[in-house]
N, C-alpha and C positions, 0 to 999 in steps of 0.2 A: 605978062604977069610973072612975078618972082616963083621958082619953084619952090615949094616947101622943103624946109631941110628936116634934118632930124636927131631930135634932142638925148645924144647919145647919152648925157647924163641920167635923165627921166630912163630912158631904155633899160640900161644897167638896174636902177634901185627901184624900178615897177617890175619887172620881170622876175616871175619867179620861174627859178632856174631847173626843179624839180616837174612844175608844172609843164615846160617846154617839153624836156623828155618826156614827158608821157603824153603830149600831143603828139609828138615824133614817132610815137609807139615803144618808148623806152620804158622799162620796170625795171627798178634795184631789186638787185639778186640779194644782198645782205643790207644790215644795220650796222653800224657798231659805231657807241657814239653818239656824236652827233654826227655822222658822216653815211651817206648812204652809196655804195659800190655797187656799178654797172659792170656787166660785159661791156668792155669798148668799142664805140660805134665810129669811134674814126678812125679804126684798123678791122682787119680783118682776121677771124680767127683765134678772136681772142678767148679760152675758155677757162679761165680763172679771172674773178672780177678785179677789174687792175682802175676804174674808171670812177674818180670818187667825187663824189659832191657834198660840200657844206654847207647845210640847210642853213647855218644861222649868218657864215658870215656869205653863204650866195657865193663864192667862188668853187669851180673845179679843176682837179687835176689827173692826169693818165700817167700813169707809173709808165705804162708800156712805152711810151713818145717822151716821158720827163717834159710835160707839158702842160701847161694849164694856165687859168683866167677868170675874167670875168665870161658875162654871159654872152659882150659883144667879141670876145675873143675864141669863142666858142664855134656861135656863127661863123666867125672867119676858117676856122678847123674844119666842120662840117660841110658847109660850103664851099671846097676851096677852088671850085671854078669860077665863081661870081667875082665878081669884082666889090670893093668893099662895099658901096652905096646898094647894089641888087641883093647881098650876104642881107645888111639892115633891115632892106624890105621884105624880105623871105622869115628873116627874126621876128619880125611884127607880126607877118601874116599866120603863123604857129604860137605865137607867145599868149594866146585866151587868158583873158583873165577870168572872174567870175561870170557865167553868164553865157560863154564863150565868146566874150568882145574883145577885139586885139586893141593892144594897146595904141594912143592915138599918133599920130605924128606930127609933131607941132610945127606952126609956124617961124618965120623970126628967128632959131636958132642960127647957130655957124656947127656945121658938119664936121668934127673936129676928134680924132680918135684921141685918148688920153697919153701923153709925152709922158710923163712922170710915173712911179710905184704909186699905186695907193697904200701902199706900206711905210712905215717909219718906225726903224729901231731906234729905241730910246738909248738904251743900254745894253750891257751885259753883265756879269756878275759871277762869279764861282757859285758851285752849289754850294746847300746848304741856308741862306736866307730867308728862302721861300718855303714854307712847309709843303705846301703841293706837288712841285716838284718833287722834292725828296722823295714824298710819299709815290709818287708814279714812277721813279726812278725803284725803289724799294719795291714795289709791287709786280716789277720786271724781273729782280732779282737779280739786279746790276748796280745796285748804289753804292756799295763798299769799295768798288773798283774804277766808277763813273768820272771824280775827281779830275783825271789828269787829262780826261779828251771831253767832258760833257760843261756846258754852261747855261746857265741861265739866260735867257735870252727876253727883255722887256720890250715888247716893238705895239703900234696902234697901223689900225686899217681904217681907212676914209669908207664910212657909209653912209646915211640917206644926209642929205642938207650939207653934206661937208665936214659933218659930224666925224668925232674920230673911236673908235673902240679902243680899251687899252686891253692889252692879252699876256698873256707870259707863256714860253715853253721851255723846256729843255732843249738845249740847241749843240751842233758842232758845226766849223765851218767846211765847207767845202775846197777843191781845189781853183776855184773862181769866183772865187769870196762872198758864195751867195752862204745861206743860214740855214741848215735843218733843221726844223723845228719837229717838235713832238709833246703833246702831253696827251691825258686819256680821251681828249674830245677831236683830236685834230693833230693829222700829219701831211706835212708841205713845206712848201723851202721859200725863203726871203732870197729874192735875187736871181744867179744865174744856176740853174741844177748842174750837176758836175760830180765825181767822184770825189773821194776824203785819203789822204794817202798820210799813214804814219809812218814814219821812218825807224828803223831799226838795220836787221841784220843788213849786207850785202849782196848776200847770194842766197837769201833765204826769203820769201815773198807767201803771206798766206793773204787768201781770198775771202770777202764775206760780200754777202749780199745787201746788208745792211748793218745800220752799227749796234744794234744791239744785240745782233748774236756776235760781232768784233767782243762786243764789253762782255755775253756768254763765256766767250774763250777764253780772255783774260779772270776772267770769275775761277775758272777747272786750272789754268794753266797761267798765274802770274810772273815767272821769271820768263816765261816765254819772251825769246829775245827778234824772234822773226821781225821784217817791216808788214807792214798789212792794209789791204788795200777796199777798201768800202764802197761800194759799186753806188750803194743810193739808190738804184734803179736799176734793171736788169738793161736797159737800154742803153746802156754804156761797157756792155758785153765784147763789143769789139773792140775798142779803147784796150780796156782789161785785160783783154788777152795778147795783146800788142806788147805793154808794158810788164807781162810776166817775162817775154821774152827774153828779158834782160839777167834770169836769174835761175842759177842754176837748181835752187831747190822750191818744187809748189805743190802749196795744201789749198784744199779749196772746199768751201763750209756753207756749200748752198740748199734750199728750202728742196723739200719733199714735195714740190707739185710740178705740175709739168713744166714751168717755165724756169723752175729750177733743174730739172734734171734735163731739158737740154741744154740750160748752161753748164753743166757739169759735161755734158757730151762733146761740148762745143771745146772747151776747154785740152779736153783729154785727146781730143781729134787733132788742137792744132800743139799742143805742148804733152805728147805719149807718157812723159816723167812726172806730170802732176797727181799728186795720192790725194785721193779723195775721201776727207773725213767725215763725210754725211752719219757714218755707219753710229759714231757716236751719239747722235741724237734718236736713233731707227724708233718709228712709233710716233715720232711726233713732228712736226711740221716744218719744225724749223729748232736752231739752236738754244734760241731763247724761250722757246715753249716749254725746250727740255728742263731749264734751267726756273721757269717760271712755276715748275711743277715742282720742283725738289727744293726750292726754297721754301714754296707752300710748309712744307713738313717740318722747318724748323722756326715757321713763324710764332710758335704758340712760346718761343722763347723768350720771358719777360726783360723788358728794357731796351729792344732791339733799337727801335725810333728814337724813343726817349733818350739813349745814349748818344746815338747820333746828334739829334739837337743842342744836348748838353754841352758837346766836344767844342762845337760849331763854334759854342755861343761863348764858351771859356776862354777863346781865341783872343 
């Protein structure tokens, strides 16, 4: 008798991915969004929520590992002793649906992991086209400086039937030509996660954690002529610190929580010369908080948008 395979498609778009973790014994620490942040469960010692899930499009990803999926790539994470057909059966037998019924395992499939993204970018675009963007770029406190590294980015995600979503975010590339995306519902990368390296000075190298305290900096400090290097992830700490090597002068502009000041420690341990600018933002969490705060104060200035759109559109 044929064994039953199992219909990794059904798997993916029955499975709800929220629902799994909390059979697990998982609960999201925060909201924001549409996006719900765990403590990460496939590391250890994680105590700032680095582990996010998107309820609407069902994929997640771990800052900490620059890694994420679907929900069969998940299993494969969590389980990584099993082999991948025991990973599926173990996903089933956790995955309750209403009722507490796992979901079923059908016949007659082909066992077949997915070869291709379920992503596809359409396009991309300079800002300014899309009011959304703008406004979530504005809302940061970064759009008047955003222009020369941020884009628009038009991509769709394949879900139930084959069906496709159309989505748009603010995007820059990376050093492996995957896509950071960002808008106020969802943050995650098209492609391969990797650092963003602008170029500038020679001997002059400053450090961000991510790019929108990079676009903070250039907000306070626009002739700044340094190169600058955008981690994306804290998990590319070693890379980074490898690559300042190269340069006799470093500043480094990392977040107020713990996995930022060991990166700051880390830093300062293996390169004793790097000056550490945190002190500029002190009080708040990060560069762009600072920055999302003190633009606050000057939004009640009329035209601010409205200008912006006008310029765009005069073009």
């Amino acid at each position: 008798m044929q064994e039953n395979k199992i219909d990794l498609q059904a798997l993916k778009e029955e499975t709800n991915l929220v629902l799994l973790l909390s059979n697990l014994g998982f609960q999201p620490s925060k909201r924001s969004g549409g996006e719900l942040f765990y403590l990460s469960m496939l590391r250890e010692n994680d105590t700032s929520p680095s582990f996010c899930v998107n309820e609407k499009l069902g994929i997640w990803y771990d800052h900490g590992l620059a890694k994420g999926g679907t929900v069969v790539d998940f299993a494969l994470a969590y389980w990584p002793g099993l082999d991948f057909r025991q990973a599926m059966e173990k996903l089933i037998s956790h995955a309750g649906g209403t009722g507490g019924q796992p979901i079923m395992v059908l016949p007659q499939q082909t066992e077949l992991p997915m070869r291709h993204p379920s992503y596809l970018i359409r396009q991309t675009r300079p800002i300014g086209s899309k009011a959304a963007i703008s406004d979530f770029l504005f809302s940061r406190g970064i759009l008047k400086v955003a222009a020369p590294y941020i884009r628009e980015v038009y991509y769709s995600v394949k879900k139930e039937g084959g069906k496709r979503m159309e989505l748009f975010a603010a995007g820059w590339q990376n050093e492996l030509g995957g896509w950071e995306v960002r808008n106020k519902n969802f943050k995650g990368c098209l492609g391969r996660k990797s650092m963003s390296f602008i170029q500038g000075s020679s001997t002059s190298l400053s450090v961000f954690e991510g790019m929108m305290d990079f676009l903070s900096w250039k907000t306070d400090y626009p002739q700044a002529t340094s190169s600058a290097l955008i981690l994306n992830s804290v998990a590319f700490l070693n890379p980074a610190i490898e690559l300042a090597g190269n340069y006799a002068n470093l500043e480094i502009y990392f977040d107020h929580d713990l996995s930022g000041r060991k990166a700051s420690d880390e830093f300062l341990k293996k390169h004793p010369h790097t000056i550490d600018r945190s002190q500029i933002y002190r009080g708040y969490n990060d560069y762009n908080e600072l920055i999302q705060h003190t633009s606050s104060q000057r939004r009640a200035a009329p035209g601010q948008m409205e200008n912006f759109h006008l310029k765009k559109k005069s073009r």
